[in-house]
MARTI-847751 format. One line per field, with one value per atom (N, C-alpha, C): residue number from 1; atom name; x, y, z. Coordinates in steps of 0.05 Angstrom, whole numbers, plus 5000, padded with zeros to 4 digits. Example, Ala and Ser with C-alpha at 12.3 -4.5 7.8 and 13.67 -1.06 7.14 Angstrom:
num (1/1/1/2/2/2)
atomo (N/CA/C/N/CA/C)
c1 (5264/5246/5264/5257/5273/5258)
c2 (4886/4910/4934/4955/4979/5001)
c3 (5156/5156/5156/5142/5143/5157)
END
This chain:
num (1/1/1/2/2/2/3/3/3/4/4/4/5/5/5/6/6/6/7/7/7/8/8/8/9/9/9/10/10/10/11/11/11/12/12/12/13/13/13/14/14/14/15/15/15/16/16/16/17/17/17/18/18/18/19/19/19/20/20/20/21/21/21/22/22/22/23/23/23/24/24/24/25/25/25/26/26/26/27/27/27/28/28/28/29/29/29/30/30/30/31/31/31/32/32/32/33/33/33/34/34/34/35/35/35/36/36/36/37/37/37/38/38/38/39/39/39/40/40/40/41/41/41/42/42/42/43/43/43/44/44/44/45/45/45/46/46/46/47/47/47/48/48/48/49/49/49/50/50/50/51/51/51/52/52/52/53/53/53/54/54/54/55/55/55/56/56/56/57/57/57/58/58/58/59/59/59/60/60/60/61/61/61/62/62/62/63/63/63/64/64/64/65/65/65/66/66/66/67/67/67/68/68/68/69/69/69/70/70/70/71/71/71/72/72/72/73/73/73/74/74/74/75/75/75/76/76/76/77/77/77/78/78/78/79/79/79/80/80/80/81/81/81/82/82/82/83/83/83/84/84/84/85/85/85/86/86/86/87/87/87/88/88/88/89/89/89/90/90/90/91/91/91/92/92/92/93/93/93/94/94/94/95/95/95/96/96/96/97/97/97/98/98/98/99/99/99/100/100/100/101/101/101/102/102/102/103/103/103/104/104/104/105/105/105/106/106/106/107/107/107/108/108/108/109/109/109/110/110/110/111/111/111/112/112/112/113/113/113/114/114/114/115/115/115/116/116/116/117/117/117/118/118/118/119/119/119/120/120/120/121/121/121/122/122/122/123/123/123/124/124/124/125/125/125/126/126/126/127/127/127/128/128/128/129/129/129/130/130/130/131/131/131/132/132/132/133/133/133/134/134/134/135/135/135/136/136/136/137/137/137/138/138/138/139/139/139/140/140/140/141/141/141/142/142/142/143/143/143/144/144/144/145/145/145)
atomo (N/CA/C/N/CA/C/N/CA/C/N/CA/C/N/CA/C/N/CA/C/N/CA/C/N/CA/C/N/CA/C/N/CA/C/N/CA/C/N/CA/C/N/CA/C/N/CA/C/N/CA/C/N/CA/C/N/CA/C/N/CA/C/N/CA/C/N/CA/C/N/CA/C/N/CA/C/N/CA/C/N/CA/C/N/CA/C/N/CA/C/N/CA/C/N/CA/C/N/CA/C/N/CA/C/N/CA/C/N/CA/C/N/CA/C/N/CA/C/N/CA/C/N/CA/C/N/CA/C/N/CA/C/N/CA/C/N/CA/C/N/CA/C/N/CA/C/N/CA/C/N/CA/C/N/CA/C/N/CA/C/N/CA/C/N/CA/C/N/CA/C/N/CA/C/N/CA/C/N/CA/C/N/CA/C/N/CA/C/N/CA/C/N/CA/C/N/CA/C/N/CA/C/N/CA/C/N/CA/C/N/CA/C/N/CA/C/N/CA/C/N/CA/C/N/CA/C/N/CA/C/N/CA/C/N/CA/C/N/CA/C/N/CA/C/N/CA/C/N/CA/C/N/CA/C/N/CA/C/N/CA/C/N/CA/C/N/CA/C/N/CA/C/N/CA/C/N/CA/C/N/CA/C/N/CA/C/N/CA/C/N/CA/C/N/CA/C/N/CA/C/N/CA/C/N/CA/C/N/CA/C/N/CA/C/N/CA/C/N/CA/C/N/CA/C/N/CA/C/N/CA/C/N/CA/C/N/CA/C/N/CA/C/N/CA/C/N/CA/C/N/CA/C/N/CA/C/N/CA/C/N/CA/C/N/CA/C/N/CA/C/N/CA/C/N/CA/C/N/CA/C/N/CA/C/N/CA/C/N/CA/C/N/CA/C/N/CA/C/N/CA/C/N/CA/C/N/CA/C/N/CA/C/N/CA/C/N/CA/C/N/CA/C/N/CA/C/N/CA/C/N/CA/C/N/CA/C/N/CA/C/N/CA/C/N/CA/C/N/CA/C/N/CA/C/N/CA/C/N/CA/C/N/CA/C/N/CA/C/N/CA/C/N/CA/C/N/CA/C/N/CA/C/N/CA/C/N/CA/C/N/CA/C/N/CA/C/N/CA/C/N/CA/C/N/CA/C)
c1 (5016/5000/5017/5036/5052/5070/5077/5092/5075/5041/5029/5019/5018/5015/5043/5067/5093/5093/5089/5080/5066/5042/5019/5034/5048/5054/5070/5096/5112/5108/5092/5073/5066/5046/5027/5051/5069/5078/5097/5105/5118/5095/5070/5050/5035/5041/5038/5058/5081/5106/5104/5095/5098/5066/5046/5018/5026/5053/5049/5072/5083/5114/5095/5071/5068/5082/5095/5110/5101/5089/5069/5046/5049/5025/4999/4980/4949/4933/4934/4916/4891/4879/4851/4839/4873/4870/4854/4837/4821/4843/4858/4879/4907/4927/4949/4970/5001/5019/5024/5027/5035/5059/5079/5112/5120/5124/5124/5113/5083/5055/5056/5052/5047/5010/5001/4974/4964/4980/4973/4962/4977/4968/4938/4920/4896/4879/4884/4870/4848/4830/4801/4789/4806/4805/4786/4803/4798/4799/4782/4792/4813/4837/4852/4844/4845/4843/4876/4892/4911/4911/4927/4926/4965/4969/4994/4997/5014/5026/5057/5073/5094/5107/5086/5093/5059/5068/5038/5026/5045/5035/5013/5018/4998/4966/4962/4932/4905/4913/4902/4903/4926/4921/4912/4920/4906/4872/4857/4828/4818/4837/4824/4826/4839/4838/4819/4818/4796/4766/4757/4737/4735/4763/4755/4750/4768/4755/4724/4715/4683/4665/4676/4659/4671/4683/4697/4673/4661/4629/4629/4622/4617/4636/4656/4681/4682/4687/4686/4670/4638/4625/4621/4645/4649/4676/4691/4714/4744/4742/4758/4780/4800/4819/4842/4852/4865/4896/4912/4945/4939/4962/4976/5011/5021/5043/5052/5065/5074/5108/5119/5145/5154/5160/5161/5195/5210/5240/5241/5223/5224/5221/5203/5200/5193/5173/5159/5141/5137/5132/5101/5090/5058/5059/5081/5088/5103/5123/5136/5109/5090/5066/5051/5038/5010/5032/5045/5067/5059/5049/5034/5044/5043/5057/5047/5061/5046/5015/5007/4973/4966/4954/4942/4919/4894/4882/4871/4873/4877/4864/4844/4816/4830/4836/4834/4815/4803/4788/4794/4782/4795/4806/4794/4822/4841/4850/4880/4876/4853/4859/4847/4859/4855/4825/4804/4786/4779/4799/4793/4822/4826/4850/4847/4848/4838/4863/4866/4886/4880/4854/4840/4831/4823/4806/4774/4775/4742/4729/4705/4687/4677/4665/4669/4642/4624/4599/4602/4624/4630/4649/4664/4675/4666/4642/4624/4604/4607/4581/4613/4630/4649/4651/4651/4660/4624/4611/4586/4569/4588/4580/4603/4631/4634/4613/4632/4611/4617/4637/4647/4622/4624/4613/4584/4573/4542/4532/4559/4552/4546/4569/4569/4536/4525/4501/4477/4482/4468/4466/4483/4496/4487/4486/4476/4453/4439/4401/4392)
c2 (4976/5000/5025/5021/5048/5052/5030/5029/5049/5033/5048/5080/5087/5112/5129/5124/5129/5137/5114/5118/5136/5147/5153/5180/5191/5210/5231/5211/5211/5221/5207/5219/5240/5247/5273/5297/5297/5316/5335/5324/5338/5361/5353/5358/5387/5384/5398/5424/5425/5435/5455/5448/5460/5478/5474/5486/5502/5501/5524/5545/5531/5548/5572/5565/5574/5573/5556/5552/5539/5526/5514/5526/5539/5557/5544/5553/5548/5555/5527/5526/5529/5533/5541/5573/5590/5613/5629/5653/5670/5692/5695/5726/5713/5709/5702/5705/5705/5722/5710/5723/5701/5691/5697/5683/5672/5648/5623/5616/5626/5617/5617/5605/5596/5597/5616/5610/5590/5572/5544/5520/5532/5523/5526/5536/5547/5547/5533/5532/5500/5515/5502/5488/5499/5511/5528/5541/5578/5602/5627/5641/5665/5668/5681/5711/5728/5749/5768/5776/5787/5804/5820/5850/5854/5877/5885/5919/5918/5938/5948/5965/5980/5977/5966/5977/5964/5949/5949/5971/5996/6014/6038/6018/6037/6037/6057/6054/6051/6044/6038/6003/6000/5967/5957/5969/5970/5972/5989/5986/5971/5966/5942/5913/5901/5882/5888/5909/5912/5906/5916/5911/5883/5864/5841/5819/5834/5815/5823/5846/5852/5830/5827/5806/5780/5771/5741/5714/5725/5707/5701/5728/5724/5716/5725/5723/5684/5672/5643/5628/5643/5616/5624/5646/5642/5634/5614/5604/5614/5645/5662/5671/5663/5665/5691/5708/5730/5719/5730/5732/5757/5765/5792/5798/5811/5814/5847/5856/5881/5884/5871/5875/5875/5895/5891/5876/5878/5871/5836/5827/5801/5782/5802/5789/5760/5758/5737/5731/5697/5688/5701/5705/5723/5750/5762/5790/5787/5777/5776/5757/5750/5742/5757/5775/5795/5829/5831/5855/5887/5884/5907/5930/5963/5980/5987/5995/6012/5985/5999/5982/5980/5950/5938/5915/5914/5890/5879/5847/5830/5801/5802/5784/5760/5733/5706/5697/5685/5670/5641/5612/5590/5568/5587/5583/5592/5601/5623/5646/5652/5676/5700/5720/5751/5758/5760/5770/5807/5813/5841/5851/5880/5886/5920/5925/5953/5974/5991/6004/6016/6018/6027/6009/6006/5984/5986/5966/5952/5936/5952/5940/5910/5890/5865/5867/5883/5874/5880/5896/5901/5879/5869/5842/5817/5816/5790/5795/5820/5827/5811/5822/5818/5787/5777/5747/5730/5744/5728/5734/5740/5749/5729/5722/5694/5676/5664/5634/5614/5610/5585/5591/5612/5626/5622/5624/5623/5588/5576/5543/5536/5549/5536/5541/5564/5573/5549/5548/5527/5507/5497/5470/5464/5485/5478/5489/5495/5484/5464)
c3 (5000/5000/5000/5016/5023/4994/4978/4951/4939/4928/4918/4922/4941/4953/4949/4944/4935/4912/4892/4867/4855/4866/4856/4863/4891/4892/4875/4871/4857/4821/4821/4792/4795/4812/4814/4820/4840/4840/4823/4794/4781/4767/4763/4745/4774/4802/4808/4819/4807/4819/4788/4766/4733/4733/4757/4757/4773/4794/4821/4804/4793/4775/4760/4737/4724/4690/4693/4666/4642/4653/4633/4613/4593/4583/4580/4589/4589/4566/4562/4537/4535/4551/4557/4556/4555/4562/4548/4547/4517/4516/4526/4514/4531/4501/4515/4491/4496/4486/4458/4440/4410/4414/4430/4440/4399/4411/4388/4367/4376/4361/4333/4320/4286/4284/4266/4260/4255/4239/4226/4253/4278/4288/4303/4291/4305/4280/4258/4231/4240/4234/4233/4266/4284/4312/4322/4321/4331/4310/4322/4303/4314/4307/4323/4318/4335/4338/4358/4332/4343/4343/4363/4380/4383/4364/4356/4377/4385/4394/4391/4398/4398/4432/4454/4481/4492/4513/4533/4544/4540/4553/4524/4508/4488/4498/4502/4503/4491/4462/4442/4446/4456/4464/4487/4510/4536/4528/4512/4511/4495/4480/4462/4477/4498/4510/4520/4552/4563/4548/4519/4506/4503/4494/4485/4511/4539/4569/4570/4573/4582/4562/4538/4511/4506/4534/4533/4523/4539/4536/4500/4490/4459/4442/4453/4432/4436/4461/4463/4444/4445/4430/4406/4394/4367/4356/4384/4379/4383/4386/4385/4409/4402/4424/4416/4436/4430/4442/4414/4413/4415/4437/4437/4421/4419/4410/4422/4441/4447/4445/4430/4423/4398/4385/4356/4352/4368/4366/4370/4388/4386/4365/4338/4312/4306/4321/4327/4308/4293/4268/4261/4281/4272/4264/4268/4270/4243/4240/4214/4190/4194/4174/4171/4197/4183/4191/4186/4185/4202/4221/4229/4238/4236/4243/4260/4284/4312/4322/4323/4341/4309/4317/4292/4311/4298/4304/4285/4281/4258/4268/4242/4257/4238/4240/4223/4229/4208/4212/4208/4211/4223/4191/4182/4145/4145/4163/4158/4145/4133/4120/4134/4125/4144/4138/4159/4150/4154/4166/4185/4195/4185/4196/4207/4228/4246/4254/4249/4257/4288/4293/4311/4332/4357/4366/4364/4367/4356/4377/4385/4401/4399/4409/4411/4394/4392/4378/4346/4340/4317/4308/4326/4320/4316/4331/4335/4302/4293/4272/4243/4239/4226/4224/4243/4250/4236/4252/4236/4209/4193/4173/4153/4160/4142/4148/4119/4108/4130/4142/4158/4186/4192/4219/4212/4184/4178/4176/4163/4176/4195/4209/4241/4251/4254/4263/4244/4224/4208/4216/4230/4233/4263/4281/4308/4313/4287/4290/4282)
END
């Protein structure tokens, strides 16, 4: 008994030492950093919705998150998960693909292709109207009546 109770421990605790670290990125997350990220990986997924900045401290990006947490609800059950990017020097593979100057917000949809590109920020109902107006987005609604 005491083996098995060893065992069992022994397992669990690496898996809880990488949850208390934080190092582990959460895949569950709705707004989280592009780092690494490749779009391809979020093709017929999600629809990515990236948020380009110069500095976290732009305020053009600061309100455009705030808009897209208050409309987490909507943005979810239309699939949509937010990359941020606030370092242009890091030159990170999403940044070197949709090329953005200063604040940019840049809607994909879950083909890879760009459906929406904002120099400005954009309220979530103007995003949710954008988003449900492709063909993929008019299936889906088709499809779950």
């Amino acid at each position: 008994m005491t083996r098995t109770l060893a065992l069992v421990l022994s397992a669990f605790l690496p898996v809880a030492a990488v949850a208390a670290d934080g190092a582990a990125p959460d895949e569950t997350a709705y707004i989280r950093p592009a780092g690494d990220s490749d779009l391809n990986e979020f093709l017929w997924t999600h629809r990515p919705i990236v948020v380009f900045a110069d500095t976290p401290a732009d305020p053009r990006f600061q309100q455009q998150i705030d808009m897209l947490l208050e409309g987490e609800d909507m943005m979810r059950d239309r699939d949509v998960i937010v990359l941020t990017d606030t370092d242009p020097s890091a030159r990170s593979p999403i940044r070197m693909q949709l090329r953005p100057r200063g604040f940019a917000m840049v809607f994909v949809d879950k083909d890879g292709v760009v459906k929406l590109r904002k120099p400005t920020p954009w309220s979530v109902r103007e995003i949710s109207r954008s988003i449900d107006k492709t063909p993929l987005r008019e299936r889906e609604v088709r499809e779950r009546r």
